[in-house]
C-alpha positions in Angstrom: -78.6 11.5 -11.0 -77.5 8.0 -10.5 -78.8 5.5 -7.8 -76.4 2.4 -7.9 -78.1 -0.5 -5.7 -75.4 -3.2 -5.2 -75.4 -6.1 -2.2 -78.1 -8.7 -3.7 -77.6 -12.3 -4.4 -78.5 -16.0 -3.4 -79.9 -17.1 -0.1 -81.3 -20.0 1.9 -84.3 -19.1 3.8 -83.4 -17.7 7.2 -80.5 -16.2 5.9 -79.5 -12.4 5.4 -78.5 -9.9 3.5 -77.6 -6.0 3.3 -78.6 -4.2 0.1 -76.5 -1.0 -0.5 -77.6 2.2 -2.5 -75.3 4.9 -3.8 -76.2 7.9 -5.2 -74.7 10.3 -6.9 -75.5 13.8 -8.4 -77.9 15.0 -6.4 -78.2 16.6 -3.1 -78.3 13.2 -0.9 -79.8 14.4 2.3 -82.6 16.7 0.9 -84.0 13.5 -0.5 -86.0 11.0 1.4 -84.7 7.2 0.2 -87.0 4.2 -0.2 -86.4 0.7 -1.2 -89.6 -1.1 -3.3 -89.0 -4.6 -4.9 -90.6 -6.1 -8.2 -91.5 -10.2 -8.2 -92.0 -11.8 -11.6 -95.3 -11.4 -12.9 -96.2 -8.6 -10.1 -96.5 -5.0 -9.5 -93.7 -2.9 -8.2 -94.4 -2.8 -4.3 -92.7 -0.5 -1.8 -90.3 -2.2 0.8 -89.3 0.3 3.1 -88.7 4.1 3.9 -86.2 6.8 5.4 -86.6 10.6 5.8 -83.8 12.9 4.9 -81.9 13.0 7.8 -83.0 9.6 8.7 -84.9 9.8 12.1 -88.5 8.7 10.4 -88.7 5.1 8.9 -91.9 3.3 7.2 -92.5 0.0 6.2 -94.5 -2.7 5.0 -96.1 -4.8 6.6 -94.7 -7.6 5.4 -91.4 -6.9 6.5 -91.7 -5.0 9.4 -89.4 -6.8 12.3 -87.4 -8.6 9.4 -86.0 -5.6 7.5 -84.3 -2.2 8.3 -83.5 1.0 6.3 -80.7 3.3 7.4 -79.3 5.9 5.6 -75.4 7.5 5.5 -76.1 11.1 4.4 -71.8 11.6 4.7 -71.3 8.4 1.9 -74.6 9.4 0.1 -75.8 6.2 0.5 -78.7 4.1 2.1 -79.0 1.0 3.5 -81.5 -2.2 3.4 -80.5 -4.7 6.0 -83.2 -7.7 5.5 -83.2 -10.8 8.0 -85.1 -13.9 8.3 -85.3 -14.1 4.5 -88.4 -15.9 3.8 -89.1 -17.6 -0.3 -91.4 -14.5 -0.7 -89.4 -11.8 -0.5 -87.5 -12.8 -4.2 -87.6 -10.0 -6.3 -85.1 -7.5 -7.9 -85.1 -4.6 -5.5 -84.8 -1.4 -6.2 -84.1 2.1 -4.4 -85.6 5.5 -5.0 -85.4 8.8 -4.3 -88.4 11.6 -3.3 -88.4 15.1 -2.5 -91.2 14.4 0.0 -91.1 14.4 3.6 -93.7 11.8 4.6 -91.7 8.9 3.3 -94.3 8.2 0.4 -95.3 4.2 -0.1 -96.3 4.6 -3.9 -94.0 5.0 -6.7 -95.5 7.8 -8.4 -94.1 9.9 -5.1 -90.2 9.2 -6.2 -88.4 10.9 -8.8 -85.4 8.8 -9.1 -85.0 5.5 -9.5 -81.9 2.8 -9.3 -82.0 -0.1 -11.7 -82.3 -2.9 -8.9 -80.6 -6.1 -7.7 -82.0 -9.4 -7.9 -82.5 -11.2 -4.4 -83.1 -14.7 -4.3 -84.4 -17.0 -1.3 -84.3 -20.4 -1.7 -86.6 -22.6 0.2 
C-alpha cells in the first residue's frame, strides 16, 4: 500500500493551497481517508476526514470553514483544499487510511499512512 501526498509548499498568509493524496494497492473506496498534520516540536493532530464514498466529512475545529476534504474514489485519490492559510497551520501534512466508518480523529484508528508534505505560511 502506498499513500503519495503531493501539492504542499510556500505561502503568504491568506493564501491557498490543494494537497493531493494518491493511493495505491489497496481497495481505495472501502477505506475512509483523513488528513492529520505534524508542527515541529508537536504531536501529530488530525486535520480532517472523509467516509468511503465520501458523503460524511469531519473536522477540526481549527479549520472548520477554512479547509475541505473531498475524495475521487475513480483516481484513488483524496483531496485537501485549505483556504485562508493562517502562520499556524505549518506543518508537514500527512494523509491516512482507516477501515473505519466513523471517520476516526486519532491516529491509532488508521492503518496506512503517507509520508507528508511540508506546508508553510508565512506571516
Amino acid at each position: 500500500v502506498q499513500l503519495q501526498a503531493s501539492g504542499g509548499g510556500l505561502v503568504q498568509t491568506g493564501g491557498s493551497l490543494r494537497l493531493s493524496c494518491a493511493a495505491s494497492g489497496l481497495t481505495f473506496s472501502a477505506y475512509g481517508m483523513g488528513w492529520f498534520r505534524q508542527a515541529p516540536g508537536k504531536d501529530r493532530e488530525f486535520v480532517a476526514a472523509i467516509s468511503r464514498g465520501g458523503s460524511g466529512t469531519n473536522y477540526a475545529d481549527s479549520v472548520k470553514g477554512r479547509f475541505t476534504i473531498s475524495r475521487d474514489n475513480a483516481n484513488n485519490t483524496v483531496y485537501l483544499r485549505m483556504n485562508s492559510l493562517k502562520p499556524e497551520d505549518t506543518a508537514v501534512y500527512y494523509c491516512a487510511a482507516t477501515t473505519l466508518m466513523t471517520m476516526p480523529s486519532s491516529t491509532p484508528r488508521y492503518k496506512y499512512w503517507g509520508q507528508g508534505t511540508q506546508v508553510t505560511v508565512s506571516s
